[in-house]
N, C-alpha and C positions, 0 to 999 in steps of 0.2 A: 630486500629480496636478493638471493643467492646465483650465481649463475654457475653453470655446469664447472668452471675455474677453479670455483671455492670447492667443489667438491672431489676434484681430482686427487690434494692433498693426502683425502681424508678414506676415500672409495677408490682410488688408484685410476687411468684412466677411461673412458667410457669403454664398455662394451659393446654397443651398439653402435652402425653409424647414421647417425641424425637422422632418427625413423620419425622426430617429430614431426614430418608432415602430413603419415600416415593417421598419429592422434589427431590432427589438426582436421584431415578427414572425417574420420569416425566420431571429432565432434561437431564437427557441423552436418552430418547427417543426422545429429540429436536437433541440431539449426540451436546450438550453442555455441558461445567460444570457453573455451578453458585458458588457465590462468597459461601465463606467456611459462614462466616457472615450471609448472606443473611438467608441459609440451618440451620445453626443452629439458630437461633432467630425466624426463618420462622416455624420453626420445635418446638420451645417451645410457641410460642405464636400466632402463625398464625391462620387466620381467627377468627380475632377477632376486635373489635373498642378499638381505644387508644383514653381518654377522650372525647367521644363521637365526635370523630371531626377526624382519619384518621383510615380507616380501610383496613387492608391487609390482602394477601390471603395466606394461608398455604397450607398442604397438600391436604386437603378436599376440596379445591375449585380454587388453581393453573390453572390447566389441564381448567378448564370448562373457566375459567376469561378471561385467557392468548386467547383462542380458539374464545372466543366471542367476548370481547371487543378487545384485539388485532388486530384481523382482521379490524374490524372498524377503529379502531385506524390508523392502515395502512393506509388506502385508504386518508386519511385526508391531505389536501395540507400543513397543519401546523406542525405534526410529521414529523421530517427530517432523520429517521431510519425508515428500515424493521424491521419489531417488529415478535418475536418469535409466532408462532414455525417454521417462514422464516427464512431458514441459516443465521446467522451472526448475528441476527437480536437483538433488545432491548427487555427486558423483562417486560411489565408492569404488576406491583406486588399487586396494591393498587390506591385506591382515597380516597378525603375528600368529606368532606360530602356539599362543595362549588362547585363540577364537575370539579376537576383536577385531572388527571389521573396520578399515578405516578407509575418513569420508572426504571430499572436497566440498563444502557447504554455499552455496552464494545466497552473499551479501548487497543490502542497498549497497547501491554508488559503481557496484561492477565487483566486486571484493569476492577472494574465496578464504574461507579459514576451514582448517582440518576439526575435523570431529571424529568421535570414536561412539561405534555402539559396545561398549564394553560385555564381554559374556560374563566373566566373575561377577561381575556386578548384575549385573542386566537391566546396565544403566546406559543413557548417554550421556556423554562430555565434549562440553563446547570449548573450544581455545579461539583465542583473537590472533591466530597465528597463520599467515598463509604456508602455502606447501614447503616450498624451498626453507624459508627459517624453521617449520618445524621437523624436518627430516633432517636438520644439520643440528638441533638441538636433542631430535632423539637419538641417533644412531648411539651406540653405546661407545664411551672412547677406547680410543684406537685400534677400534676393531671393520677390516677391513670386510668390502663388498667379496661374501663369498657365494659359493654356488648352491642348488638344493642338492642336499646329500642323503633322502629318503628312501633311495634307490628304485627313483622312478627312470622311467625311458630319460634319456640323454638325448632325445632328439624331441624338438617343443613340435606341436603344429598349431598354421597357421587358422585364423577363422575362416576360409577358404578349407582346411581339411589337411590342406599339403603336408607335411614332412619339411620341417628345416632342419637347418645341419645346427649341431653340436655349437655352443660358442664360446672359446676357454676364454679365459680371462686372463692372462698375462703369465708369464714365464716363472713366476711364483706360485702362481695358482693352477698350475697345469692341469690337476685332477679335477680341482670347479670344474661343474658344468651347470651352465643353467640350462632348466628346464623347465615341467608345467608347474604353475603354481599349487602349493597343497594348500587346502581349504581348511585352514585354520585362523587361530585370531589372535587379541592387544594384551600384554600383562602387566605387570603393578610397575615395570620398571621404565618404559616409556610414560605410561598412566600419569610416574609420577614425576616427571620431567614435565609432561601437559599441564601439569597441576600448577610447577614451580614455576616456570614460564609463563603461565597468565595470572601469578600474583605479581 
């Protein structure tokens, strides 16, 4: 399991500060715990795009993602889990920007492993991989946490409605900005790191 550390190298330092207690809320109002991984990484860099290609939801946009697309998600003959905030259910965290939605799955024993409902395919794909190793084996290398650049508002809001401010991303990335997630999804090139990694 990865902790926010490992992934400073590789994502530059967090963007956010420690909102995991806000997840930590929003999931116990599901009266779930999420993975310790998920909450902290979720919590330093969530709601944000990793090299313009998979973007996940943090605190600011969990509650609203999980609530819309979930639902949806659910109804779908292809997702083979009740997906949160349904008892027991899977958590989808994020997509690419290829229209794969991706999942947090739990497992006997307390265990989460990422899944994908893939759209190209309109399949799903199981990995034995919990969140932190597998967002350290998909990110594409050396490509750093950049902002969305689809020319949405530059200011995210919160599930409350508010208006947050703008969050640049370090003195490299002045122009990043994160903002709302676009509702898109997974492509062949994480797909196939999923593949390679659970052979």
């Amino acid at each position: 399991m990865k902790t926010v550390s490992d992934f400073v190298p590789v994502l530059g330092l967090p963007v956010r500060q420690n909102e995991g207690h806000v997840i930590e809320e929003i999931a116990s109002s599901w009266s779930v715990a999420l993975p310790a991984d998920f909450v902290e990484i979720a919590g330093a860099y969530g709601d944000a795009v990793i090299a313009d290609y998979i973007y996940f939801c943090g605190a600011r946009t969990l509650r609203e993602y999980v609530d819309g697309m979930g639902r949806l998600l659910e109804a779908s003959r292809t997702v083979p889990h009740a997906v949160l905030p349904t008892h027991g259910g899977a958590l989808v965290w994020g997509n690419t920007i290829e229209g794969d939605q991706l999942f947090l799955v739990p497992r006997e024993g307390g265990s989460w492993t990422v899944s994908a409902f893939r759209r190209g395919w309109a399949d799903w794909h199981d990995t034995d991989l919990g969140f932190s190793d597998w967002l350290h084996l998909a990110r594409p290398a050396g490509r750093p946490l950049t902002g969305c650049r689809s020319g949405t508002s530059s200011r995210t809001r919160s599930t409350s409605g508010s208006s947050l401010p703008p969050v640049r991303m370090g003195s490299t990335q002045s122009s990043a900005v994160v903002c709302c997630p676009k509702l898109t999804f997974i492509g062949q090139q994480v797909a196939e790191r999923m593949s390679t990694a659970r052979r």
